[in-house]
ChimeraX commands (.cxc) that place a marker at each C-alpha (Angstrom):
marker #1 position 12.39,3.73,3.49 radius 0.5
marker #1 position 10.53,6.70,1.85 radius 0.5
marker #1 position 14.38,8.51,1.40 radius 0.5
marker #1 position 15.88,5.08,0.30 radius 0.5
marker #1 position 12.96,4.58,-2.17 radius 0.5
marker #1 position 12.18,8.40,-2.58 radius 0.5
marker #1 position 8.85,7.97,-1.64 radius 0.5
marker #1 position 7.22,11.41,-2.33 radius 0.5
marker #1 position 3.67,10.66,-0.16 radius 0.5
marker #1 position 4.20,10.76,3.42 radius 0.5
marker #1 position 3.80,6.94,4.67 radius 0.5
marker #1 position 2.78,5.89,8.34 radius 0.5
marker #1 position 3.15,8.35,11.11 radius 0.5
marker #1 position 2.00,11.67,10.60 radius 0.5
marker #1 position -0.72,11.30,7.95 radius 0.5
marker #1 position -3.22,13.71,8.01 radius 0.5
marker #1 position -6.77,13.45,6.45 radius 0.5
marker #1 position -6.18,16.03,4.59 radius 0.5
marker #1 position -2.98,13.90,3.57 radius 0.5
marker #1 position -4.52,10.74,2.86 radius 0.5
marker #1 position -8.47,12.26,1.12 radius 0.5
marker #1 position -6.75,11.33,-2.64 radius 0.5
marker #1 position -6.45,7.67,-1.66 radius 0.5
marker #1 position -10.24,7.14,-0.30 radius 0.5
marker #1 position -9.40,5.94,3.04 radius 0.5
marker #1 position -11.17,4.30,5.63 radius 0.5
marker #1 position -11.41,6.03,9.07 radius 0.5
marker #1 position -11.99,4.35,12.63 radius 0.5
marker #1 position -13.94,6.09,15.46 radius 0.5
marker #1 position -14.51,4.69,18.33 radius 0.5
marker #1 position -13.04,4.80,21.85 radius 0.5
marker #1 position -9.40,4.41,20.40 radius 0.5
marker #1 position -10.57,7.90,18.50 radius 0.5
marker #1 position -10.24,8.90,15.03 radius 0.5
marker #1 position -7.85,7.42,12.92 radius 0.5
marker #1 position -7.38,5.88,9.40 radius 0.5
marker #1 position -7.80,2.16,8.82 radius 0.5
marker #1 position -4.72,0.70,6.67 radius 0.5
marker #1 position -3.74,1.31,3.33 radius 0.5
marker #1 position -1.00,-0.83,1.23 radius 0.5
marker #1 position 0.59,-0.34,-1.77 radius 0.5
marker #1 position 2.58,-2.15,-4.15 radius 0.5
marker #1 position 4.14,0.09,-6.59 radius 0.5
marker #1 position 6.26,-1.20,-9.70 radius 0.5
marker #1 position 9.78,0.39,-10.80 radius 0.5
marker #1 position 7.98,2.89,-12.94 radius 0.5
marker #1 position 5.78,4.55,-10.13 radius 0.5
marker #1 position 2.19,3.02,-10.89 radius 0.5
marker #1 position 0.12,0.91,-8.35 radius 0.5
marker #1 position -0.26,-2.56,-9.33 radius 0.5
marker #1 position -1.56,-3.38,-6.07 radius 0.5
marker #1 position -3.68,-2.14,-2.84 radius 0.5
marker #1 position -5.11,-3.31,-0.57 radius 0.5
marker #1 position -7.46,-1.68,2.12 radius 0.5
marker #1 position -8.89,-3.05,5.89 radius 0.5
marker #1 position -11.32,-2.18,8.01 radius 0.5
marker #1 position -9.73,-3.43,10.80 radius 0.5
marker #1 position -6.75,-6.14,12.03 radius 0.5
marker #1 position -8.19,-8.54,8.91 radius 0.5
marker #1 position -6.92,-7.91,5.82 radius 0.5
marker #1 position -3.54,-7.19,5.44 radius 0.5
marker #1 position -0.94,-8.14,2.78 radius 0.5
marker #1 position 1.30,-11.28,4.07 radius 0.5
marker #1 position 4.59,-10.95,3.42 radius 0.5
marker #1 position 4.58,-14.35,1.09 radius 0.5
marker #1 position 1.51,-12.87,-1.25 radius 0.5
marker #1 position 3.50,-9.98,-1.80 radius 0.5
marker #1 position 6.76,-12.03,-2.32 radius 0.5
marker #1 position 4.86,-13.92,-5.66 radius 0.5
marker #1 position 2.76,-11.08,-6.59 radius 0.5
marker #1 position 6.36,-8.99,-7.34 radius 0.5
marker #1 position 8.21,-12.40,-8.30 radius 0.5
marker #1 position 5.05,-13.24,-10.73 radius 0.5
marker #1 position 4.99,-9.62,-12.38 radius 0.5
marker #1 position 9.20,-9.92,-12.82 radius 0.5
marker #1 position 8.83,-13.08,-14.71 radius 0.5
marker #1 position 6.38,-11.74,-17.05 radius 0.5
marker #1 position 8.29,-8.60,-17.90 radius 0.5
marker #1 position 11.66,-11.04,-18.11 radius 0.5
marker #1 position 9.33,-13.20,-20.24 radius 0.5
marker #1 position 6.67,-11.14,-21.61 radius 0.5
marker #1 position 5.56,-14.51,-24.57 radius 0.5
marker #1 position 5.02,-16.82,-21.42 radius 0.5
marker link #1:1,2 radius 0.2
marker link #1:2,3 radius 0.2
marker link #1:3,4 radius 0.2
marker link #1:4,5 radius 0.2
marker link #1:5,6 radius 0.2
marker link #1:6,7 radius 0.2
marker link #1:7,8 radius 0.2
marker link #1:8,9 radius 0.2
marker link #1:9,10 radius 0.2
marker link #1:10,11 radius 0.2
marker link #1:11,12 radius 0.2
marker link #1:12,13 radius 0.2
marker link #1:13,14 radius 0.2
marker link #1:14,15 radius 0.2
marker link #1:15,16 radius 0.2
marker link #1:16,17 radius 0.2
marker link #1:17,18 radius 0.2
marker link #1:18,19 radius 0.2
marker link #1:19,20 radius 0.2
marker link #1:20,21 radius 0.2
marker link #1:21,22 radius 0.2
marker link #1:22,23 radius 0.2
marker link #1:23,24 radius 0.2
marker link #1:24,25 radius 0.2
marker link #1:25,26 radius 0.2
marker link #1:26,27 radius 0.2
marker link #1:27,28 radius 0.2
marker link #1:28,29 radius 0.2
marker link #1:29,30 radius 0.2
marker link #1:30,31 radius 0.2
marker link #1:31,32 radius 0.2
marker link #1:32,33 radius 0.2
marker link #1:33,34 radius 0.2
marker link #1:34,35 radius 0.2
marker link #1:35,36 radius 0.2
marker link #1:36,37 radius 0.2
marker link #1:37,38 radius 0.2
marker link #1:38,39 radius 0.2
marker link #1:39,40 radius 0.2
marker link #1:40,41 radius 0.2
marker link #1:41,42 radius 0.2
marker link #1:42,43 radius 0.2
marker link #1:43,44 radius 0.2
marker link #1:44,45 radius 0.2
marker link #1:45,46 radius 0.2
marker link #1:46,47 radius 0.2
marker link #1:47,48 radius 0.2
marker link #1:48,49 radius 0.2
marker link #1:49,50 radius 0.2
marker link #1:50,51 radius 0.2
marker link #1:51,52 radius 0.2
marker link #1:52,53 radius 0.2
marker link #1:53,54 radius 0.2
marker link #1:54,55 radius 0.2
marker link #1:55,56 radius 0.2
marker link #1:56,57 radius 0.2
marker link #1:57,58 radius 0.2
marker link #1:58,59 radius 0.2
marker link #1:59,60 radius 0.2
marker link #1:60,61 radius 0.2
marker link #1:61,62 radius 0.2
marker link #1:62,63 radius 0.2
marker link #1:63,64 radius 0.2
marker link #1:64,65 radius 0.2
marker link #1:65,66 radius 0.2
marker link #1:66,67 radius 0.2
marker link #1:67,68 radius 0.2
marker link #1:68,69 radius 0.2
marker link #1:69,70 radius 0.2
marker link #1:70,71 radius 0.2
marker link #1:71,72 radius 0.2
marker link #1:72,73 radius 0.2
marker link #1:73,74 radius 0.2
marker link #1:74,75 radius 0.2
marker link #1:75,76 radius 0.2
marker link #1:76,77 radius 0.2
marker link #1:77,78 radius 0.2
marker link #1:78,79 radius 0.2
marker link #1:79,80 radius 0.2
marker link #1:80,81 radius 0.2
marker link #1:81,82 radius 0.2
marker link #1:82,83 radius 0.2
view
């Protein structure tokens, strides 16, 4: 996806904290160890986020359905930018 899309931030696997410091994230420790909570984008056609969202844990995620009329509502208002 990040070649397809080229992506230039490393996404999923791999991400160091280093990596991932510019976007504030949220870290787990606990007996599963140290890790970072998840972090979603939606980014528009001309590279700027018009959408995040963050968790703390398995609550909070974007559903694929939100995401599908978030992008669907945004394309309708640039198609139709006097409605």
């Amino acid at each position: 996806m990040a070649e397809d899309y080229g992506l230039t931030m490393p996404i999923g696997y791999g991400v160091s904290d280093e990596m991932a410091f510019e976007y504030v994230p949220w870290y787990g420790d606990d007996d599963h160890g140290h890790y970072h909570q998840p972090m979603e984008f939606l980014i528009s056609r001309g590279g700027n986020i018009f959408g995040s969202m963050y968790a703390t844990g398995p609550i909070g995620r974007m559903f694929v359905d939100e995401v599908i009329v978030s992008v669907t509502g945004r394309e309708q208002r640039r198609l139709n930018p006097s409605n």
